[in-house]
N, C-alpha and C positions, 0 to 999 in steps of 0.2 A: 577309871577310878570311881570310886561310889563316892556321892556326895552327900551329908546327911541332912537332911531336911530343918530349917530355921526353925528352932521353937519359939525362943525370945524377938518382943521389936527389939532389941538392941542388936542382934544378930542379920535380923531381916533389914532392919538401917543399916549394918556398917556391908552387907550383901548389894544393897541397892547400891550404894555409895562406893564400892570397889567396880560394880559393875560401867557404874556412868562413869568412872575415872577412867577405865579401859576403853571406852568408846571417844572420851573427850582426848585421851593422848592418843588415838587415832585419827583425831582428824582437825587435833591441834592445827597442824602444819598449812590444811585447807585452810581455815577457817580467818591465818590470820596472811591469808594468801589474798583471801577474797574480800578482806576490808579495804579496797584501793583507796576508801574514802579516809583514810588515817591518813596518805601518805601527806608530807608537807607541800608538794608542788598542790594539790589538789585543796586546798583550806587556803594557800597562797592565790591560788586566780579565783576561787569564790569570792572572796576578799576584795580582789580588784574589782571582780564584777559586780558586787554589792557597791562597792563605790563610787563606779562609774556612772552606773544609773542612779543613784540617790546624790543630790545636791547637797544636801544637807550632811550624811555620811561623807562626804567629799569634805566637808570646810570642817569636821569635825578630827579627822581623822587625818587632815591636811600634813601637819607636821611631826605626827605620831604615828605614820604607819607604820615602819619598821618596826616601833616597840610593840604595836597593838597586831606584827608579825608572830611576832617572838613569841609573846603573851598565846597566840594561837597553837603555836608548834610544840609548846611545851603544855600545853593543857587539852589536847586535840585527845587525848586516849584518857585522860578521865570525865570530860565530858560523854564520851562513847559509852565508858563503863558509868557513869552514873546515868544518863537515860538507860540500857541496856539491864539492868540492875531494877532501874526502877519499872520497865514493862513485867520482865521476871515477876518482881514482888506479886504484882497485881493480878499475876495468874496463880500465884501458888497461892494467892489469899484467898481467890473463888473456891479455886478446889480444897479449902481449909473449910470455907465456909456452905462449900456446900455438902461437904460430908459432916459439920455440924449442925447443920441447921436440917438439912433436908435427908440426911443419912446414907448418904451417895459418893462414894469416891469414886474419882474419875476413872476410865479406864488408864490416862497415862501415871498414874496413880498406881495402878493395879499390876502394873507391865513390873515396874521397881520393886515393888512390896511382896507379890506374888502370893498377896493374901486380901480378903476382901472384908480384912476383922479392920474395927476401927482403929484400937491403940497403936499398932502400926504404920498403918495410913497418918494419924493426926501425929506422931511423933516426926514422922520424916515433913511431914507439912510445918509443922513450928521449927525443926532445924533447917531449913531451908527457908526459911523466911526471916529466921533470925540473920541466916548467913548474909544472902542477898541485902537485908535492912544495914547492917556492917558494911559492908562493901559500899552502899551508897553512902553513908556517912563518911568512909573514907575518899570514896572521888569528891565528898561537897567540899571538906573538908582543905584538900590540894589545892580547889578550885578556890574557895577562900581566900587561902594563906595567898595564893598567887595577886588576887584581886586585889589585895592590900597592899602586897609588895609594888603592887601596877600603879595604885594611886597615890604613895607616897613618897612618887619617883619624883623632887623638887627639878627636873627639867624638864618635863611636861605640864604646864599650866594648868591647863582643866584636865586633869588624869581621873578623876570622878566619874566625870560626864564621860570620858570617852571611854572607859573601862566596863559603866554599863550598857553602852550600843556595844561594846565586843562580847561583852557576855552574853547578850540578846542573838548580836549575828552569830555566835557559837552554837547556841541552842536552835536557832533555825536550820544551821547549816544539819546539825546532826539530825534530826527532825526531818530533815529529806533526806536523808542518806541512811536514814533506818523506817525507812516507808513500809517492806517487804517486812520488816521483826515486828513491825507494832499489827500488819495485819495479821501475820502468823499467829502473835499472843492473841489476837480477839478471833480469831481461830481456834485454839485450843481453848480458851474460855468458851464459847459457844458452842462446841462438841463435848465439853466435860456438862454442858447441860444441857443438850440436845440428850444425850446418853439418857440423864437422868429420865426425862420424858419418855424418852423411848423406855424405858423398862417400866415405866408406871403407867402408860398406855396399854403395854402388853399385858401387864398382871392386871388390870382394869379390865381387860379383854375375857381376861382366862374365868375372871370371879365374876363373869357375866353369863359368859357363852353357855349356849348347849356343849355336852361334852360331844355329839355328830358336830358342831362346826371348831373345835379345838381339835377333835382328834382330822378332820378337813386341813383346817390352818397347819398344823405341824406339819403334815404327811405331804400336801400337794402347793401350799399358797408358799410357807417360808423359801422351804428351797427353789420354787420360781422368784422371789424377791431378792434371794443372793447372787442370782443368775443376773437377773435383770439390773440389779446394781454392780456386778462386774462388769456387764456390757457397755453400761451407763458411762464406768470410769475410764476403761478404754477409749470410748468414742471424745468424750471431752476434752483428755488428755493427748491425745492425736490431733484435736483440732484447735490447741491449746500449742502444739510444738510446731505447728502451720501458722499462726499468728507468729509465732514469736521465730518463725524463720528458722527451724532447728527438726533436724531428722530425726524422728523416734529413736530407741537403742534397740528396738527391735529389726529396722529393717538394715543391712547390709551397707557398709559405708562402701562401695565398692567403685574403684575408680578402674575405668578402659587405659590399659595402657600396652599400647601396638608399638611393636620396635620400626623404628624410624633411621632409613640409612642415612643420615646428614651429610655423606660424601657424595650421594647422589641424587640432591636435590639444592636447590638456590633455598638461598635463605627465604625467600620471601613465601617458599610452597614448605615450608619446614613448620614457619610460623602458622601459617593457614591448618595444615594438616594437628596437631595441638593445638588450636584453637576447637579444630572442630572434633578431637575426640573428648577432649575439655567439657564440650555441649554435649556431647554424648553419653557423660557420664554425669552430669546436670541434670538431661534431661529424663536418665534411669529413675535419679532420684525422686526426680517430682511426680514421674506416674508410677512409681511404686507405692509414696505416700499419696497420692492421691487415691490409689486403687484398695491401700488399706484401710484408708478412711473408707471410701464406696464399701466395702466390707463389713465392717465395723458398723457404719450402720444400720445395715441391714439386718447383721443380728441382733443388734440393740432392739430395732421393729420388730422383731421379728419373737424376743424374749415379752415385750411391752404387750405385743397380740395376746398370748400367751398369760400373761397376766393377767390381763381385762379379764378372757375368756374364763379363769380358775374363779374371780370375783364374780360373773356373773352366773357362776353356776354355786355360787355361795350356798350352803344351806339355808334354807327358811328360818325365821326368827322364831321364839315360842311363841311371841303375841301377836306374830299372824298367824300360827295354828290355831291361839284359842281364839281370835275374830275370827277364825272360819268358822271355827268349831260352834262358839254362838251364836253367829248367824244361819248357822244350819236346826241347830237347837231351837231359836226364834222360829223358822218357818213349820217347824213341825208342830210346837208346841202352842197348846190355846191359852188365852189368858185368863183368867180368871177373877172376879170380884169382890172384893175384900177378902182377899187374900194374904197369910199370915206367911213372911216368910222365915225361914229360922237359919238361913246363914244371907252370906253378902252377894248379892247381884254377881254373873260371871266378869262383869267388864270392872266392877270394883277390885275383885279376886285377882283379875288379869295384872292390875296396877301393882299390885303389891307384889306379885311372884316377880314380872320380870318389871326391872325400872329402864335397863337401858337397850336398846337393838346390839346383840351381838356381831351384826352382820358392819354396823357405821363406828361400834368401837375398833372390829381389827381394819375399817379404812384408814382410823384417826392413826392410829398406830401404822400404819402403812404410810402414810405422809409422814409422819415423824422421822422414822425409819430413813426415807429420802432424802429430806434434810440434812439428816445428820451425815451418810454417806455424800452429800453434795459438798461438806464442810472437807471431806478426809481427801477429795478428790482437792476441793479448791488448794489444799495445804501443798500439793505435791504439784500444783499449777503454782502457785507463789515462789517454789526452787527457781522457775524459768524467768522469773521475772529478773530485769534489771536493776542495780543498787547504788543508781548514778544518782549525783545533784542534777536538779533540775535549773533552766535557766531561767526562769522565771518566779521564785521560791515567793510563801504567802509576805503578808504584810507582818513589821516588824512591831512590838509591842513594848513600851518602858521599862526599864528595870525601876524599881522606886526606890535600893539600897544596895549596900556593898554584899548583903549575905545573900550568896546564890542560891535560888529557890526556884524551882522545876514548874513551869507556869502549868495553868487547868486543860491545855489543849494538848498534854503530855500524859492526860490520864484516859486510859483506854474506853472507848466507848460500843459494847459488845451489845 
Protein backbone atom coordinates (compact mmCIF):
# COMPACT_ATOMS: atom_id res chain seq x y z
CA UNK A 1 0.00 0.00 0.00
CA UNK A 2 1.44 3.46 -0.87
CA UNK A 3 1.85 5.77 1.79
CA UNK A 4 1.72 9.49 1.13
CA UNK A 5 4.40 11.43 2.28
CA UNK A 6 3.75 14.05 5.67
CA UNK A 7 3.35 17.57 4.45
CA UNK A 8 2.27 19.28 7.55
CA UNK A 9 4.26 19.07 11.35
CA UNK A 10 0.99 18.19 12.56
CA UNK A 11 1.10 15.07 10.34
CA UNK A 12 4.79 14.36 10.76
CA UNK A 13 3.97 14.66 14.86
CA UNK A 14 0.97 12.50 15.08
CA UNK A 15 3.43 10.00 12.41
CA UNK A 16 6.34 10.12 14.99
CA UNK A 17 3.91 9.65 17.78
CA UNK A 18 1.76 6.50 16.25
CA UNK A 19 5.25 5.22 15.36
CA UNK A 20 6.85 5.35 19.15
CA UNK A 21 3.36 4.17 20.38
CA UNK A 22 3.86 0.82 18.37
CA UNK A 23 7.20 0.28 19.52
CA UNK A 24 6.40 1.28 23.29
CA UNK A 25 3.41 -1.45 23.23
CA UNK A 26 5.87 -3.74 22.04
CA UNK A 27 7.95 -3.75 24.46
CA UNK A 28 5.64 -2.54 27.14
CA UNK A 29 5.54 -6.12 28.61
CA UNK A 30 9.85 -6.09 28.78
CA UNK A 31 10.22 -3.06 30.06
CA UNK A 32 8.01 -3.39 33.21
CA UNK A 33 9.43 -7.08 33.46
CA UNK A 34 12.84 -5.57 33.91
CA UNK A 35 12.01 -2.87 36.76
CA UNK A 36 12.77 -5.74 39.52
CA UNK A 37 13.59 -2.64 41.49
CA UNK A 38 9.68 -1.67 41.74
CA UNK A 39 8.94 -4.77 43.39
CA UNK A 40 7.92 -4.32 47.25
CA UNK A 41 10.33 -7.10 48.66
CA UNK A 42 13.19 -5.08 46.99
CA UNK A 43 12.44 -1.13 48.54
CA UNK A 44 11.46 -3.57 51.75
CA UNK A 45 15.28 -4.93 52.59
CA UNK A 46 16.88 -1.63 51.19
CA UNK A 47 14.95 -0.27 53.89
CA UNK A 48 16.23 -2.72 56.48
CA UNK A 49 19.55 -2.22 55.17
CA UNK A 50 19.74 1.40 55.35
CA UNK A 51 18.67 0.95 58.81
CA UNK A 52 20.85 -1.37 60.00
CA UNK A 53 23.80 0.33 59.26
CA UNK A 54 22.80 3.93 60.18
CA UNK A 55 22.22 4.41 64.01
CA UNK A 56 20.59 7.25 63.63
CA UNK A 57 17.96 5.94 60.84
CA UNK A 58 17.68 3.05 63.40
CA UNK A 59 16.26 5.28 66.47
CA UNK A 60 14.45 7.44 63.97
CA UNK A 61 12.62 4.97 62.16
CA UNK A 62 12.45 2.74 65.55
CA UNK A 63 8.76 2.70 65.99
CA UNK A 64 7.57 3.83 62.53
CA UNK A 65 8.87 1.25 60.31
CA UNK A 66 5.93 -0.45 59.15
CA UNK A 67 4.26 3.01 58.33
CA UNK A 68 7.46 4.43 56.67
CA UNK A 69 6.98 0.51 54.79
CA UNK A 70 3.80 1.33 53.65
CA UNK A 71 4.61 5.03 52.73
CA UNK A 72 7.37 3.24 50.49
CA UNK A 73 5.11 0.59 48.63
CA UNK A 74 2.75 2.92 47.66
CA UNK A 75 4.91 5.67 46.45
CA UNK A 76 7.82 3.39 44.99
CA UNK A 77 6.37 3.79 41.12
CA UNK A 78 5.98 7.62 41.20
CA UNK A 79 9.06 8.13 42.70
CA UNK A 80 10.37 6.04 39.50
CA UNK A 81 8.16 7.99 37.20
CA UNK A 82 9.24 11.30 38.58
CA UNK A 83 13.04 10.87 38.46
CA UNK A 84 12.54 8.94 34.98
CA UNK A 85 10.44 11.88 33.63
CA UNK A 86 12.82 14.18 35.03
CA UNK A 87 16.17 12.66 33.04
CA UNK A 88 13.63 12.51 29.96
CA UNK A 89 12.90 16.24 30.28
CA UNK A 90 16.65 17.19 30.35
CA UNK A 91 17.31 15.42 27.10
CA UNK A 92 14.53 16.68 25.17
CA UNK A 93 15.54 20.10 26.38
CA UNK A 94 19.14 19.81 24.84
CA UNK A 95 17.88 18.60 21.81
CA UNK A 96 15.20 21.64 21.96
CA UNK A 97 17.92 23.76 22.50
CA UNK A 98 20.38 22.77 20.39
CA UNK A 99 18.27 22.99 17.35
CA UNK A 100 17.59 26.47 18.56
CA UNK A 101 20.43 27.85 19.36
CA UNK A 102 22.84 26.03 17.28
CA UNK A 103 20.41 24.91 14.28
CA UNK A 104 20.98 21.17 14.76
CA UNK A 105 18.54 18.69 15.54
CA UNK A 106 19.66 15.50 16.74
CA UNK A 107 19.68 12.62 14.80
CA UNK A 108 17.15 10.85 17.30
CA UNK A 109 15.20 13.73 16.35
CA UNK A 110 15.46 13.11 12.84
CA UNK A 111 14.69 9.00 12.95
CA UNK A 112 10.83 10.59 14.42
CA UNK A 113 10.46 13.51 12.16
CA UNK A 114 11.83 12.19 9.15
CA UNK A 115 12.54 15.69 8.19
CA UNK A 116 15.46 17.92 9.02
CA UNK A 117 13.13 21.23 8.59
CA UNK A 118 12.96 22.99 11.90
CA UNK A 119 9.03 23.53 12.66
CA UNK A 120 8.73 20.02 12.96
CA UNK A 121 11.65 19.12 14.83
CA UNK A 122 10.89 22.22 17.52
CA UNK A 123 7.09 21.19 17.58
CA UNK A 124 7.51 17.59 18.57
CA UNK A 125 10.46 19.00 21.11
CA UNK A 126 7.82 21.37 22.98
CA UNK A 127 5.23 18.53 23.08
CA UNK A 128 7.13 16.34 24.63
CA UNK A 129 8.60 18.42 27.03
CA UNK A 130 5.42 19.69 27.91
CA UNK A 131 4.13 16.08 28.26
CA UNK A 132 7.13 14.77 30.35
CA UNK A 133 6.97 18.39 32.52
CA UNK A 134 3.07 17.14 33.36
CA UNK A 135 3.88 13.72 34.15
CA UNK A 136 6.50 15.07 36.68
CA UNK A 137 4.21 17.36 38.33
CA UNK A 138 1.79 14.61 38.61
CA UNK A 139 4.30 12.04 40.47
CA UNK A 140 5.52 15.40 42.80
CA UNK A 141 2.23 15.94 43.24
CA UNK A 142 1.16 12.02 44.75
CA UNK A 143 4.42 12.18 46.42
CA UNK A 144 3.08 15.21 48.21
CA UNK A 145 -0.38 14.55 49.03
CA UNK A 146 1.15 11.15 50.45
CA UNK A 147 3.89 13.18 52.66
CA UNK A 148 1.22 15.06 54.21
CA UNK A 149 -1.10 12.33 54.85
CA UNK A 150 2.54 10.66 56.50
CA UNK A 151 2.89 13.54 58.78
CA UNK A 152 -0.35 14.09 60.03
CA UNK A 153 -0.65 10.69 61.17
CA UNK A 154 -1.41 11.76 65.28
CA UNK A 155 0.28 8.09 66.17
CA UNK A 156 3.53 8.70 65.08
CA UNK A 157 5.13 11.56 67.18
CA UNK A 158 7.90 13.04 64.91
CA UNK A 159 6.17 11.96 61.54
CA UNK A 160 7.95 15.27 60.04
CA UNK A 161 11.23 14.27 60.72
CA UNK A 162 10.76 10.73 59.75
CA UNK A 163 8.76 11.37 56.57
CA UNK A 164 11.69 13.43 55.26
CA UNK A 165 14.72 10.65 55.97
CA UNK A 166 11.99 8.48 53.83
CA UNK A 167 11.75 10.77 51.14
CA UNK A 168 15.66 11.14 51.04
CA UNK A 169 16.02 7.25 51.42
CA UNK A 170 13.32 7.03 48.50
CA UNK A 171 15.33 9.24 46.30
CA UNK A 172 18.66 7.50 46.91
CA UNK A 173 17.16 4.25 46.51
CA UNK A 174 15.82 5.05 42.96
CA UNK A 175 19.12 6.95 42.15
CA UNK A 176 20.79 3.62 42.30
CA UNK A 177 18.45 1.66 40.57
CA UNK A 178 18.41 4.08 37.60
CA UNK A 179 22.17 4.35 37.35
CA UNK A 180 22.11 2.53 33.69
CA UNK A 181 18.85 5.49 32.46
CA UNK A 182 20.66 8.49 33.76
CA UNK A 183 24.00 7.31 31.92
CA UNK A 184 22.04 6.44 28.73
CA UNK A 185 20.35 10.07 28.82
CA UNK A 186 23.99 11.87 29.18
CA UNK A 187 24.50 9.39 26.32
CA UNK A 188 22.12 10.64 24.06
CA UNK A 189 22.74 14.25 25.19
CA UNK A 190 26.47 13.94 24.27
CA UNK A 191 25.69 12.22 20.68
CA UNK A 192 22.96 14.66 19.92
CA UNK A 193 26.20 17.11 20.16
CA UNK A 194 29.00 15.11 19.19
CA UNK A 195 26.66 15.05 15.82
CA UNK A 196 26.51 18.55 15.79
CA UNK A 197 30.47 18.88 15.82
CA UNK A 198 30.78 16.14 13.69
CA UNK A 199 28.92 18.02 10.79
CA UNK A 200 30.54 21.31 11.33
CA UNK A 201 33.98 19.84 11.36
CA UNK A 202 33.26 18.26 8.06
CA UNK A 203 31.65 21.22 6.31
CA UNK A 204 34.71 23.33 7.98
CA UNK A 205 36.63 20.65 6.15
CA UNK A 206 34.87 20.79 2.76
CA UNK A 207 35.15 25.06 2.75
CA UNK A 208 38.76 24.63 3.20
CA UNK A 209 40.09 21.76 1.29
CA UNK A 210 41.55 21.57 -2.07
CA UNK A 211 38.78 19.81 -4.15
CA UNK A 212 42.16 16.70 -4.88
CA UNK A 213 41.85 16.18 -1.03
CA UNK A 214 37.72 16.30 -0.78
CA UNK A 215 37.31 14.45 -3.85
CA UNK A 216 40.54 11.95 -1.78
CA UNK A 217 38.42 12.17 1.63
CA UNK A 218 34.94 11.06 -0.13
CA UNK A 219 36.31 8.36 -2.51
CA UNK A 220 39.10 6.53 -0.22
CA UNK A 221 39.30 7.98 3.63
CA UNK A 222 35.32 7.99 4.50
CA UNK A 223 34.46 4.59 3.63
CA UNK A 224 37.80 3.34 5.31
CA UNK A 225 36.28 5.34 8.60
CA UNK A 226 32.98 3.39 8.35
CA UNK A 227 34.93 0.15 8.05
CA UNK A 228 37.16 1.09 10.85
CA UNK A 229 34.19 2.13 13.13
CA UNK A 230 32.38 -1.10 12.38
CA UNK A 231 35.38 -3.10 13.45
CA UNK A 232 35.80 -0.82 16.38
CA UNK A 233 32.15 -1.67 17.59
CA UNK A 234 32.34 -5.21 17.10
CA UNK A 235 35.65 -5.63 19.01
CA UNK A 236 34.19 -3.52 22.13
CA UNK A 237 31.19 -5.06 22.23
CA UNK A 238 32.54 -8.79 22.30
CA UNK A 239 34.86 -7.72 24.98
CA UNK A 240 32.09 -5.86 26.75
CA UNK A 241 29.82 -9.28 26.64
CA UNK A 242 33.34 -11.23 28.22
CA UNK A 243 33.32 -8.63 31.14
CA UNK A 244 29.82 -9.01 31.73
CA UNK A 245 29.91 -12.88 31.52
CA UNK A 246 27.46 -13.29 28.49
CA UNK A 247 27.80 -14.93 24.97
CA UNK A 248 27.58 -12.78 21.94
CA UNK A 249 24.07 -13.56 19.96
CA UNK A 250 26.20 -14.28 17.26
CA UNK A 251 28.09 -17.20 18.28
CA UNK A 252 25.99 -20.51 18.73
CA UNK A 253 24.46 -21.32 22.06
CA UNK A 254 25.08 -24.85 21.43
CA UNK A 255 25.00 -27.54 24.17
CA UNK A 256 26.71 -31.46 23.71
CA UNK A 257 24.26 -33.67 24.59
CA UNK A 258 25.31 -37.61 24.17
CA UNK A 259 22.59 -40.06 24.96
CA UNK A 260 23.39 -41.72 28.32
CA UNK A 261 22.13 -45.47 29.03
CA UNK A 262 21.38 -44.80 32.83
CA UNK A 263 20.49 -48.48 33.18
CA UNK A 264 23.96 -49.35 32.47
CA UNK A 265 25.93 -47.36 34.57
CA UNK A 266 26.06 -46.60 38.59
CA UNK A 267 25.01 -43.43 39.42
CA UNK A 268 28.06 -42.08 40.37
CA UNK A 269 29.62 -42.56 36.42
CA UNK A 270 26.24 -41.03 35.25
CA UNK A 271 26.98 -37.94 37.29
CA UNK A 272 30.60 -37.81 36.10
CA UNK A 273 29.82 -38.45 32.52
CA UNK A 274 27.23 -34.98 32.52
CA UNK A 275 29.45 -33.24 34.34
CA UNK A 276 31.96 -33.75 31.91
CA UNK A 277 29.90 -33.13 28.76
CA UNK A 278 28.53 -30.09 30.80
CA UNK A 279 32.47 -28.82 30.48
CA UNK A 280 32.42 -29.55 27.14
CA UNK A 281 30.00 -27.55 26.23
CA UNK A 282 31.57 -24.65 28.47
CA UNK A 283 34.38 -25.18 27.25
CA UNK A 284 33.12 -24.66 23.32
CA UNK A 285 31.73 -21.62 24.52
CA UNK A 286 34.66 -19.84 25.74
CA UNK A 287 37.14 -20.75 22.97
CA UNK A 288 34.68 -19.72 20.41
CA UNK A 289 34.38 -16.31 22.10
CA UNK A 290 37.59 -16.17 22.65
CA UNK A 291 38.61 -17.14 19.09
CA UNK A 292 35.93 -14.32 17.89
CA UNK A 293 37.44 -11.85 19.93
CA UNK A 294 41.24 -13.02 18.38
CA UNK A 295 39.38 -12.17 15.21
CA UNK A 296 37.79 -9.32 15.66
CA UNK A 297 40.77 -7.70 16.52
CA UNK A 298 42.75 -8.41 14.13
CA UNK A 299 40.45 -6.85 11.64
CA UNK A 300 39.83 -3.98 13.83
CA UNK A 301 44.30 -3.60 13.21
CA UNK A 302 44.04 -4.46 10.48
CA UNK A 303 41.17 -1.64 9.17
CA UNK A 304 43.18 0.92 11.77
CA UNK A 305 46.62 0.06 9.35
CA UNK A 306 44.72 0.91 6.65
CA UNK A 307 43.54 4.09 7.80
CA UNK A 308 46.81 5.58 8.92
CA UNK A 309 48.07 4.43 5.55
CA UNK A 310 44.94 6.43 3.49
CA UNK A 311 46.07 9.71 5.94
CA UNK A 312 49.48 9.49 5.29
CA UNK A 313 49.14 9.47 1.78
CA UNK A 314 46.96 12.54 2.28
CA UNK A 315 47.14 15.06 -0.40
CA UNK A 316 49.47 18.06 0.03
CA UNK A 317 48.13 21.26 1.66
CA UNK A 318 47.99 24.35 -0.82
CA UNK A 319 50.34 26.27 1.59
CA UNK A 320 52.89 23.73 1.35
CA UNK A 321 52.71 23.93 -2.47
CA UNK A 322 53.02 27.62 -2.35
CA UNK A 323 56.12 27.47 0.37
CA UNK A 324 57.61 25.20 -2.08
CA UNK A 325 56.70 27.16 -4.78
CA UNK A 326 58.46 30.39 -2.92
CA UNK A 327 61.27 28.99 -1.91
CA UNK A 328 61.94 27.86 -5.24
CA UNK A 329 61.07 31.31 -6.67
CA UNK A 330 63.58 32.87 -3.87
CA UNK A 331 66.45 30.81 -5.02
CA UNK A 332 66.15 31.76 -8.59
CA UNK A 333 65.28 35.07 -8.24
CA UNK A 334 67.76 38.17 -7.46
CA UNK A 335 67.05 40.90 -5.22
CA UNK A 336 66.94 44.06 -6.09
CA UNK A 337 67.47 47.68 -4.44
CA UNK A 338 64.74 50.04 -3.83
CA UNK A 339 62.51 48.23 -5.28
CA UNK A 340 58.82 49.20 -5.98
CA UNK A 341 56.66 46.39 -5.33
CA UNK A 342 52.92 46.67 -6.84
CA UNK A 343 51.17 43.62 -5.17
CA UNK A 344 51.68 41.70 -1.59
CA UNK A 345 54.91 39.48 -0.88
CA UNK A 346 53.95 35.45 -1.84
CA UNK A 347 53.97 34.52 1.86
CA UNK A 348 51.30 37.50 2.60
CA UNK A 349 49.31 36.25 -0.45
CA UNK A 350 49.65 32.61 0.86
CA UNK A 351 47.86 33.81 4.36
CA UNK A 352 44.98 35.11 2.93
CA UNK A 353 44.06 32.26 0.31
CA UNK A 354 44.48 29.50 2.56
CA UNK A 355 43.96 30.10 6.56
CA UNK A 356 43.47 26.50 7.72
CA UNK A 357 45.47 23.01 6.63
CA UNK A 358 43.09 20.94 4.87
CA UNK A 359 44.84 17.97 5.72
CA UNK A 360 44.60 18.58 10.27
CA UNK A 361 40.84 19.93 9.50
CA UNK A 362 39.58 16.30 8.01
CA UNK A 363 41.88 14.71 11.22
CA UNK A 364 39.75 17.04 13.62
CA UNK A 365 36.74 15.72 11.97
CA UNK A 366 38.16 12.35 12.15
CA UNK A 367 38.44 12.30 16.05
CA UNK A 368 35.20 13.77 16.25
CA UNK A 369 33.67 11.29 14.14
CA UNK A 370 35.24 8.65 16.81
CA UNK A 371 33.81 9.94 19.56
CA UNK A 372 30.85 10.11 18.54
CA UNK A 373 30.67 6.36 17.25
CA UNK A 374 32.42 5.54 20.74
CA UNK A 375 29.09 7.20 22.34
CA UNK A 376 26.57 4.65 20.04
CA UNK A 377 28.81 1.87 20.85
CA UNK A 378 29.00 2.69 24.69
CA UNK A 379 24.68 2.98 24.45
CA UNK A 380 24.50 -0.62 23.38
CA UNK A 381 27.36 -1.69 26.30
CA UNK A 382 24.88 0.04 28.86
CA UNK A 383 21.88 -2.68 27.76
CA UNK A 384 24.43 -5.30 29.50
CA UNK A 385 24.83 -3.47 32.38
CA UNK A 386 23.22 -4.47 35.68
CA UNK A 387 20.02 -2.43 37.25
CA UNK A 388 20.62 -3.70 40.94
CA UNK A 389 20.86 -1.47 44.25
CA UNK A 390 23.97 -1.28 45.41
CA UNK A 391 24.91 -2.22 48.96
CA UNK A 392 26.74 0.33 49.78
CA UNK A 393 24.56 3.49 48.30
CA UNK A 394 26.28 7.43 48.63
CA UNK A 395 25.68 9.58 51.68
CA UNK A 396 22.15 10.72 52.65
CA UNK A 397 21.30 14.50 52.37
CA UNK A 398 18.35 16.55 54.46
CA UNK A 399 15.21 17.23 53.28
CA UNK A 400 14.47 20.90 54.68
CA UNK A 401 10.40 20.72 53.99
CA UNK A 402 7.42 18.58 53.32
CA UNK A 403 7.29 19.73 49.35
CA UNK A 404 9.29 17.11 47.57
CA UNK A 405 11.96 18.52 45.45
CA UNK A 406 14.34 16.43 43.17
CA UNK A 407 17.86 17.53 44.79
CA UNK A 408 21.06 18.97 42.17
CA UNK A 409 22.77 15.53 42.06
CA UNK A 410 19.65 14.34 39.90
CA UNK A 411 20.46 16.77 37.13
CA UNK A 412 22.36 15.25 34.54
CA UNK A 413 25.91 16.10 34.17
CA UNK A 414 27.05 15.47 30.09
Amino acid sequence: RHISKPETAEEIIALSETEQDNDESLTSIDKKRSKTYLQGFKILAYLKDRMNNDRKIKLEFKDAFNAVCAYAKSTIEAYDKWVHNHYEVQVWQHFYDLGRQKDHWAKELINMTHTREAKPNKVLCEKKMSQLTSACFDANNIIARSMREFSSDPSIPTATIIIKRAHDLMLDYIKESTQVLSKMSINRIRRASLEKDEWGAFKTFENNASEQQKTYAKTFCKPAIKSYHKKKKIFDLIAAHISHDVIPKILPHYDFNLPLDEGSLSSELIQENRESIHKLSREFRLKATELYLKIAKEELEYQEERLEKLLEDFPQDRDQLLSTQAISDLDNDEPFDNEVFTQKPLSQRKENVVKEKGSDLFKLYIEIALKRALLETEREILFLDERGVKETPGEISEARDLNPVLRKDFMLQA
